[in-house]
Biopython code that builds the backbone (N, CA, C, O; Angstrom):
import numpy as np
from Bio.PDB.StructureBuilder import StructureBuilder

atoms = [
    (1, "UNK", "N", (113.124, 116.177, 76.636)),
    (1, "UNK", "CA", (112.560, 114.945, 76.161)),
    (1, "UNK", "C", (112.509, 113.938, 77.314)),
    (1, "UNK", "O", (113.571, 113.522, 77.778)),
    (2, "UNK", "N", (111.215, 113.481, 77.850)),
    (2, "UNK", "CA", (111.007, 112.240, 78.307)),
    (2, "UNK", "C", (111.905, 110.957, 77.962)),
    (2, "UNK", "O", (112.210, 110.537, 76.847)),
    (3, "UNK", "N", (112.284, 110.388, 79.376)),
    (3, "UNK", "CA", (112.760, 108.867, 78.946)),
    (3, "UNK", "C", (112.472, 108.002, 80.438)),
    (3, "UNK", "O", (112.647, 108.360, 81.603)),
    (4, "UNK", "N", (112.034, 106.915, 79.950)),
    (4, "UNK", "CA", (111.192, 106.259, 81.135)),
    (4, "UNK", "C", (112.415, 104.734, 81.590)),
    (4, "UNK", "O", (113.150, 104.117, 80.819)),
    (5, "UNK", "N", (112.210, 104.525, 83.137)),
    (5, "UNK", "CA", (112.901, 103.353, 83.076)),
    (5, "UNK", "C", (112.468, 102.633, 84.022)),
    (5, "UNK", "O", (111.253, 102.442, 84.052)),
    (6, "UNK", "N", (113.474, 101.911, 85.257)),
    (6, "UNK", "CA", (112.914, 101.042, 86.324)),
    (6, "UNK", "C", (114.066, 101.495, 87.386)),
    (6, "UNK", "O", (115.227, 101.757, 87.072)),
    (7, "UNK", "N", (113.625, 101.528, 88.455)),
    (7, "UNK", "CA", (114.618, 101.873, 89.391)),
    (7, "UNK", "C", (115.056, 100.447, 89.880)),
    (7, "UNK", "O", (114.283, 99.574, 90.276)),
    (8, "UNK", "N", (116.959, 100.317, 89.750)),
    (8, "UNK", "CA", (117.085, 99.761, 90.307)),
    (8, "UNK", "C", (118.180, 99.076, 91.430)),
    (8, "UNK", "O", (118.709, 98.008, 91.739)),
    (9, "UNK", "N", (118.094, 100.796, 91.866)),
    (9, "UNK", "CA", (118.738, 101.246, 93.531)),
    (9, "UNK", "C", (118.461, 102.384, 93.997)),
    (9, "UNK", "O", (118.588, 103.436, 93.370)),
    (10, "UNK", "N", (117.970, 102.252, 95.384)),
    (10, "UNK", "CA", (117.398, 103.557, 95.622)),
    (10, "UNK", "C", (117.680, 103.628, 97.714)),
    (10, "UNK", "O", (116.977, 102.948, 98.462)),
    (11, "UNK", "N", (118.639, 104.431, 98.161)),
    (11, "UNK", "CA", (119.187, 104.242, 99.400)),
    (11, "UNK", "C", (118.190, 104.996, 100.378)),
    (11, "UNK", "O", (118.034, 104.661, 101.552)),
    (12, "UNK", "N", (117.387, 106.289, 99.625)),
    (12, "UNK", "CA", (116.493, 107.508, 100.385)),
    (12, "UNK", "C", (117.141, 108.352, 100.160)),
    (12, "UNK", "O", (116.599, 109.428, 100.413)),
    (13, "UNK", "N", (118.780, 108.466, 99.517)),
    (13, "UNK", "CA", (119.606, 109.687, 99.349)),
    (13, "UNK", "C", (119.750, 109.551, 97.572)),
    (13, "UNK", "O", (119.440, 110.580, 96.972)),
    (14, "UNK", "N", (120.127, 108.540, 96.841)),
    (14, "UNK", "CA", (120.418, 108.459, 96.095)),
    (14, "UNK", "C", (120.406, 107.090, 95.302)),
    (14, "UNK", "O", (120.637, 106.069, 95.949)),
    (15, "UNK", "N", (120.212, 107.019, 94.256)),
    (15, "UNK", "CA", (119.713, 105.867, 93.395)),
    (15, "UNK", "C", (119.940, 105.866, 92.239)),
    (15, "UNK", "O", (120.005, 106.985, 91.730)),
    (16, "UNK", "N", (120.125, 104.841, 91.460)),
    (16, "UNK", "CA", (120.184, 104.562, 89.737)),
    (16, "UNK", "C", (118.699, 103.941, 89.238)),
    (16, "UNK", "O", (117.941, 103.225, 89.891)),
    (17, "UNK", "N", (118.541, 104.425, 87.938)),
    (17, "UNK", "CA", (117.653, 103.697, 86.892)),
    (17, "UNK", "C", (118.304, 103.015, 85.867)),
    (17, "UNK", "O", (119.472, 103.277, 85.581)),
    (18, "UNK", "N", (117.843, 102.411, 85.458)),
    (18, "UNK", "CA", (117.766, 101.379, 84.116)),
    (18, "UNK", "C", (117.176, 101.918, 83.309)),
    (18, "UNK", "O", (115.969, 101.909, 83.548)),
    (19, "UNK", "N", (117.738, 102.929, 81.484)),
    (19, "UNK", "CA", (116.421, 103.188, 81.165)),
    (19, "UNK", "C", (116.545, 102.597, 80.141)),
    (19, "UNK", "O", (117.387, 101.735, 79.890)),
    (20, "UNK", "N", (115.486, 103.120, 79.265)),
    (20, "UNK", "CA", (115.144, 101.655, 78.068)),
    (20, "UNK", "C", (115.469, 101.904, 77.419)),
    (20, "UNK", "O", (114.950, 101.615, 76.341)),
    (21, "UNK", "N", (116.929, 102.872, 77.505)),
    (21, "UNK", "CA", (118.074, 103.057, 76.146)),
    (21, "UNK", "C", (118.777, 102.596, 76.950)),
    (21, "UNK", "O", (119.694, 103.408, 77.076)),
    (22, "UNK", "N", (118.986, 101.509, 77.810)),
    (22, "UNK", "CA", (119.685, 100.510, 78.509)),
    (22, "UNK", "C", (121.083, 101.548, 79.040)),
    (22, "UNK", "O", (122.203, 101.074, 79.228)),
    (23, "UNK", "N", (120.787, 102.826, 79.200)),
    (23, "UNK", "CA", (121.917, 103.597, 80.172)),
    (23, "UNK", "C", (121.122, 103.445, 81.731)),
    (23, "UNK", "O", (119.956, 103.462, 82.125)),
    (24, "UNK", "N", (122.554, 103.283, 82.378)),
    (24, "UNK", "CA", (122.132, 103.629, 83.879)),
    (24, "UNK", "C", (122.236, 105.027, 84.175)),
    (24, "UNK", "O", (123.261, 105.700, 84.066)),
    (25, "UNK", "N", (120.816, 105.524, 84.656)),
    (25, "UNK", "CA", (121.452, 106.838, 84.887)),
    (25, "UNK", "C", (121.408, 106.903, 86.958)),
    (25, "UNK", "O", (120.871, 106.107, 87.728)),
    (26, "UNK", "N", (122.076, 107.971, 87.215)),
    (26, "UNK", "CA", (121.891, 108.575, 88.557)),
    (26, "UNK", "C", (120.916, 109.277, 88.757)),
    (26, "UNK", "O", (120.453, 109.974, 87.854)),
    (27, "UNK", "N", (120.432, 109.245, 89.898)),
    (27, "UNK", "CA", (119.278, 110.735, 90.755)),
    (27, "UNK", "C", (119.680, 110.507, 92.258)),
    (27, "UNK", "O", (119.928, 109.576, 93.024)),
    (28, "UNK", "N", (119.610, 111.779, 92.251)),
    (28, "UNK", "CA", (119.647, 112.330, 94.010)),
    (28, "UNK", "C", (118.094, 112.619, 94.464)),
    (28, "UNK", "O", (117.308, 113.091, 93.643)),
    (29, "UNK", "N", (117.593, 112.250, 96.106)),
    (29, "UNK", "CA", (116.566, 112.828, 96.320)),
    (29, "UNK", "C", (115.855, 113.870, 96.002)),
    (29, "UNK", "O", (114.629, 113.761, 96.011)),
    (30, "UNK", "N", (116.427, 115.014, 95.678)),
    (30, "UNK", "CA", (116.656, 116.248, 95.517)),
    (30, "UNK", "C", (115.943, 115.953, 93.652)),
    (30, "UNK", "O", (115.037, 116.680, 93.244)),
    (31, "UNK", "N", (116.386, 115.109, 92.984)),
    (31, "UNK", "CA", (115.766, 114.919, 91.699)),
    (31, "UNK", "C", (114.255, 114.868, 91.566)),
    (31, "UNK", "O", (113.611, 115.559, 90.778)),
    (32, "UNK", "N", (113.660, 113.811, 92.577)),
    (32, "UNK", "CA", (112.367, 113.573, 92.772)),
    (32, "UNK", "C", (111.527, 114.938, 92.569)),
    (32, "UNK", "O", (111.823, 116.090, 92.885)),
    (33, "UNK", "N", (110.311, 114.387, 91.897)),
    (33, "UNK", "CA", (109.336, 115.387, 91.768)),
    (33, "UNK", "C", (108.589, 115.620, 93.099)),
    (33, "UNK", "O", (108.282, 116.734, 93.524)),
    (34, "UNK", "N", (108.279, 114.204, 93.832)),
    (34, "UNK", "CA", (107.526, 114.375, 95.007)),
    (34, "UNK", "C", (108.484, 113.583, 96.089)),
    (34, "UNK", "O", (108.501, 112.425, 96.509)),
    (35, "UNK", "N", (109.314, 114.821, 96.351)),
    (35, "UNK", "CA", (109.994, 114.349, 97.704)),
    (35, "UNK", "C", (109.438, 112.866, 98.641)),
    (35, "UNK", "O", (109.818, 111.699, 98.740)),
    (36, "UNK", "N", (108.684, 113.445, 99.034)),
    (36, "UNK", "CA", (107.675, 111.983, 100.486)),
    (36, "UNK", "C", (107.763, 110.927, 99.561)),
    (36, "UNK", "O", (107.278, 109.944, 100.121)),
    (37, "UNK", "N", (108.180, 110.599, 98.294)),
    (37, "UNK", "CA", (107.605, 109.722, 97.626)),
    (37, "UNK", "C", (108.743, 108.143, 98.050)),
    (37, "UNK", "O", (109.926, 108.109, 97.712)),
    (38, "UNK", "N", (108.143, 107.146, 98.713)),
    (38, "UNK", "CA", (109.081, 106.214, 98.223)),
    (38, "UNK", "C", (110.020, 105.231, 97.606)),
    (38, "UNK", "O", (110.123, 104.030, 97.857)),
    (39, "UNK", "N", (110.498, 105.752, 96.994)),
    (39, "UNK", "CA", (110.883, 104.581, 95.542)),
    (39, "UNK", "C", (111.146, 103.145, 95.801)),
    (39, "UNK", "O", (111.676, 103.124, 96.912)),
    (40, "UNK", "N", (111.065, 102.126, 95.422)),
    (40, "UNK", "CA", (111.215, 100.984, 95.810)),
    (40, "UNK", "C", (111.585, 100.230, 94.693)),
    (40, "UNK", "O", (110.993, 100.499, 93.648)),
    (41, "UNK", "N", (112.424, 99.351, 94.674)),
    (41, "UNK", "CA", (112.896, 98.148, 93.710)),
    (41, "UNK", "C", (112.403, 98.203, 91.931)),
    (41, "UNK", "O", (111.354, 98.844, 91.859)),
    (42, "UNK", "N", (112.760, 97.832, 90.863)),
    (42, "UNK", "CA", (111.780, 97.712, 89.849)),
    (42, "UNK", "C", (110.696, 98.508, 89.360)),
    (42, "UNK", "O", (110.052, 98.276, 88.337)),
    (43, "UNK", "N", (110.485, 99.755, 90.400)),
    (43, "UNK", "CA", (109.245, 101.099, 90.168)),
    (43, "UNK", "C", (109.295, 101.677, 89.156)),
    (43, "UNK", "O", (110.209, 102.499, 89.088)),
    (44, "UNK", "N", (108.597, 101.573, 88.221)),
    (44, "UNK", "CA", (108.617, 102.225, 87.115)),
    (44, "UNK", "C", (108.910, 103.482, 86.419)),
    (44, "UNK", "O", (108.087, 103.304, 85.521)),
    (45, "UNK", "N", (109.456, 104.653, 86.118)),
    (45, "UNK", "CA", (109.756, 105.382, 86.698)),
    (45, "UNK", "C", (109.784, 106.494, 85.387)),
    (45, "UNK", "O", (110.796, 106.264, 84.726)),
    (46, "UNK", "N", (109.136, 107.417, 84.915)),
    (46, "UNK", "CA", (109.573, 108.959, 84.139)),
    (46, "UNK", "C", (110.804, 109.683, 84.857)),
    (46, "UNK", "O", (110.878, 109.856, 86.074)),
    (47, "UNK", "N", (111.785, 110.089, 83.890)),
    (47, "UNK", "CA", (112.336, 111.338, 84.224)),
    (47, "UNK", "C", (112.909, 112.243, 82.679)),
    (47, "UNK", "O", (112.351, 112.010, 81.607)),
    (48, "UNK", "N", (114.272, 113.439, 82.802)),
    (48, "UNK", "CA", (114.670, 113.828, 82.072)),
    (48, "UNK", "C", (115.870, 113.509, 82.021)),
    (48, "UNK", "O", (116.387, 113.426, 83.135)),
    (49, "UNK", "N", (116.766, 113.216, 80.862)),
    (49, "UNK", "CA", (117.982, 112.480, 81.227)),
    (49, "UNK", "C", (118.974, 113.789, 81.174)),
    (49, "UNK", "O", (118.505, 114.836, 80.728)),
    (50, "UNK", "N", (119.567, 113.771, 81.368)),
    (50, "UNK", "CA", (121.164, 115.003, 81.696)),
    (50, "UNK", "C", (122.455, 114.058, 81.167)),
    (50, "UNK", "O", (122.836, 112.905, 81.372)),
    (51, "UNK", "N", (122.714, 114.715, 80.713)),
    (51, "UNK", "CA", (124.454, 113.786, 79.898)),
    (51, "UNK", "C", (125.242, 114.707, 79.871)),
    (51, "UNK", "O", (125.319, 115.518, 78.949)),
    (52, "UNK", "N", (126.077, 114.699, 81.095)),
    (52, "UNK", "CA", (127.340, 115.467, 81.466)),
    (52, "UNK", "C", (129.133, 114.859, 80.933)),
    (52, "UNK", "O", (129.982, 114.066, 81.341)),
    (53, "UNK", "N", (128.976, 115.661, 79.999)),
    (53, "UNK", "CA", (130.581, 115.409, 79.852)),
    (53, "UNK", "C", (131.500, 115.692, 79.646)),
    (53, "UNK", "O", (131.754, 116.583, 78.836)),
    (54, "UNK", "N", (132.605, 114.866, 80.480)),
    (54, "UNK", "CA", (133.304, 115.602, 80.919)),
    (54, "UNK", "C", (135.515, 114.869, 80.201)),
    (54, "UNK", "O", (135.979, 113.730, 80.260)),
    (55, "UNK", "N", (135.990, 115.807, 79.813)),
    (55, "UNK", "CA", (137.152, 114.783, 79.131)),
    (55, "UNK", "C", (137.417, 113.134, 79.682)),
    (55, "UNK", "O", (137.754, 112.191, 78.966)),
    (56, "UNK", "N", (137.229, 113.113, 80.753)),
    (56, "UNK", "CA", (137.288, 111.468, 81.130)),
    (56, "UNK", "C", (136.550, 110.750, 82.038)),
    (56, "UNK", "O", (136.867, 110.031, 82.986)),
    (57, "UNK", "N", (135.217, 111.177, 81.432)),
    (57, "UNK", "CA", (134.457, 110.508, 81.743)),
    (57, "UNK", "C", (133.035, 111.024, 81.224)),
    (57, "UNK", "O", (133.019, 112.246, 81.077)),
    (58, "UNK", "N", (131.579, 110.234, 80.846)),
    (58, "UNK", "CA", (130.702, 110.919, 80.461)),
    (58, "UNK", "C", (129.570, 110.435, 81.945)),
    (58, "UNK", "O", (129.635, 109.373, 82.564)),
    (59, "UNK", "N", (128.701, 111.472, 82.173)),
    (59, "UNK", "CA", (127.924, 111.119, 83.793)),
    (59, "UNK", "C", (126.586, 111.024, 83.025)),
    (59, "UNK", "O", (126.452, 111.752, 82.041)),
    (60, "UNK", "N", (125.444, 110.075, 83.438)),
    (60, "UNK", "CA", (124.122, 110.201, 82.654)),
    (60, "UNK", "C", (123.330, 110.335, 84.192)),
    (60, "UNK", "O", (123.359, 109.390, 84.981)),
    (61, "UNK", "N", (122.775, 111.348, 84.443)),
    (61, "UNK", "CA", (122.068, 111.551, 85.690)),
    (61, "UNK", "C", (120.678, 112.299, 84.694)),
    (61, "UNK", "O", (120.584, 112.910, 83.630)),
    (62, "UNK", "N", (119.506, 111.690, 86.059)),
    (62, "UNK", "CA", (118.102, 111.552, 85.873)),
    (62, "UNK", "C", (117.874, 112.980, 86.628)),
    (62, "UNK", "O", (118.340, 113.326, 87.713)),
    (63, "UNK", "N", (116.858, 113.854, 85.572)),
    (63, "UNK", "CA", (116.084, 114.593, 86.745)),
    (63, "UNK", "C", (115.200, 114.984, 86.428)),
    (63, "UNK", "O", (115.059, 115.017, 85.205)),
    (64, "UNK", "N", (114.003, 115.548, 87.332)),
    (64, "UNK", "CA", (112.712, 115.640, 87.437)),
    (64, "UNK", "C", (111.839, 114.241, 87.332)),
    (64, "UNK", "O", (110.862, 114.062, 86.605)),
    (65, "UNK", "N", (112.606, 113.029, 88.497)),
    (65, "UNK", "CA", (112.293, 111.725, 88.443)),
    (65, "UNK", "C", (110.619, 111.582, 88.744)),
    (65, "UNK", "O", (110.307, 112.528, 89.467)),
    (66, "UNK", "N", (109.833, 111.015, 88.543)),
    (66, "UNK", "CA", (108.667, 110.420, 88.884)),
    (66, "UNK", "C", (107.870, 109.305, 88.274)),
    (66, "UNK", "O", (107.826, 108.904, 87.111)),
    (67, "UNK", "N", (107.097, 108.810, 89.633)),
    (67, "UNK", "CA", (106.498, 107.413, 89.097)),
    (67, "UNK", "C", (105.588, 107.308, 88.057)),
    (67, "UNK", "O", (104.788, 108.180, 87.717)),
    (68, "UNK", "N", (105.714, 106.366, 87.633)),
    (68, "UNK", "CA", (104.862, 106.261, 86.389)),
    (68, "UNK", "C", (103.577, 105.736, 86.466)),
    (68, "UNK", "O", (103.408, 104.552, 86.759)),
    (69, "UNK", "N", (102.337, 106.749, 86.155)),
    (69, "UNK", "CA", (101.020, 106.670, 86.581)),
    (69, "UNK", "C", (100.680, 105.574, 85.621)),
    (69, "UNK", "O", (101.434, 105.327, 84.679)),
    (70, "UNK", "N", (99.310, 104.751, 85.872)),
    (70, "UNK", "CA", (98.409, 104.487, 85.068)),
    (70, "UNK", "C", (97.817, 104.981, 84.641)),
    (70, "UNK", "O", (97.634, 105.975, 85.343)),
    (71, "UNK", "N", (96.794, 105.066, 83.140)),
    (71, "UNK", "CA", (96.062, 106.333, 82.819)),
    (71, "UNK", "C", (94.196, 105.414, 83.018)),
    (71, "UNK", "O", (93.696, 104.386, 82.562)),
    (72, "UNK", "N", (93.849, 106.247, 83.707)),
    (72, "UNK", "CA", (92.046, 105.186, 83.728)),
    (72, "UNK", "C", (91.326, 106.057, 82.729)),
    (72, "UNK", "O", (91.075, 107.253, 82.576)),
    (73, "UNK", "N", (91.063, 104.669, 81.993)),
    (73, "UNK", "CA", (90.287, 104.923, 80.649)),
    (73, "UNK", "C", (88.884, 105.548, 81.176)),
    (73, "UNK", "O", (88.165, 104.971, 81.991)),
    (74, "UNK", "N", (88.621, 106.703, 80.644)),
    (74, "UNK", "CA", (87.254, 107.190, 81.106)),
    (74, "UNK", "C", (86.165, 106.933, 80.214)),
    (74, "UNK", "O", (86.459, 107.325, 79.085)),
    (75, "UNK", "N", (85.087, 106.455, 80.274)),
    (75, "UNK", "CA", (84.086, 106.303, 79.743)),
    (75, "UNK", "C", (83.878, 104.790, 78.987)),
    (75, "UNK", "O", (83.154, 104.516, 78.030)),
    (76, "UNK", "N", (84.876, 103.823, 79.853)),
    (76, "UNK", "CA", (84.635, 102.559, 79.206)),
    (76, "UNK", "C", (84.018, 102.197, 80.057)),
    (76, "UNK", "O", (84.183, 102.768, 81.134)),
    (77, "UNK", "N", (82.799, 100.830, 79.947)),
    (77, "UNK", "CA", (82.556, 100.037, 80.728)),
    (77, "UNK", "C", (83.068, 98.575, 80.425)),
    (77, "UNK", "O", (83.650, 98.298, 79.376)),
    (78, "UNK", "N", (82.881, 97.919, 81.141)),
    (78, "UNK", "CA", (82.875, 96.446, 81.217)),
    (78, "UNK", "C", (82.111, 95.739, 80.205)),
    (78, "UNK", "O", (82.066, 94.509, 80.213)),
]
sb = StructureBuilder()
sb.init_structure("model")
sb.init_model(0)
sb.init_chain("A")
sb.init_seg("    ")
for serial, (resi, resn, name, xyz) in enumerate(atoms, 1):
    if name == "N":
        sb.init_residue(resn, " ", resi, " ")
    sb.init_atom(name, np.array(xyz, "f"), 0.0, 1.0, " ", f" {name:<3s}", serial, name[0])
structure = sb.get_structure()
């Protein structure tokens, strides 16, 4: 299941989201769908959430992270 959020830390190794079930989750580069990709501040962001747990402690890490496209409406005009 899809869950979408905002990135908001991202070092080039590793980073958190914000998602809009207001968990922070983790991702490693290695999560990214498109490696080269640069994440930056507030980027909007798809991934899959992972909820690892463990007796003392529960981990919410992101994977198969990617940015979140616009969709262009085809066949509208102005």
């Amino acid at each position: 299941m899809k869950n979408y959020g905002i990135v908001t830390d991202y070092n080039g190794f590793s980073g958190n989201i914000k998602g809009i079930d207001a968990i922070d989750y983790k991702f490693l580069k290695e999560d990214l769908v498109q490696k080269e990709e640069n994440f930056e501040l507030n980027k909007h962001v798809e991934f899959e959430p992972q909820v690892i747990e463990k007796p003392d402690f529960t981990f919410y890490r992101a994977n198969y992270v990617k940015t979140l496209q616009k969709k262009q409406e085809v066949g509208r005009s102005k």
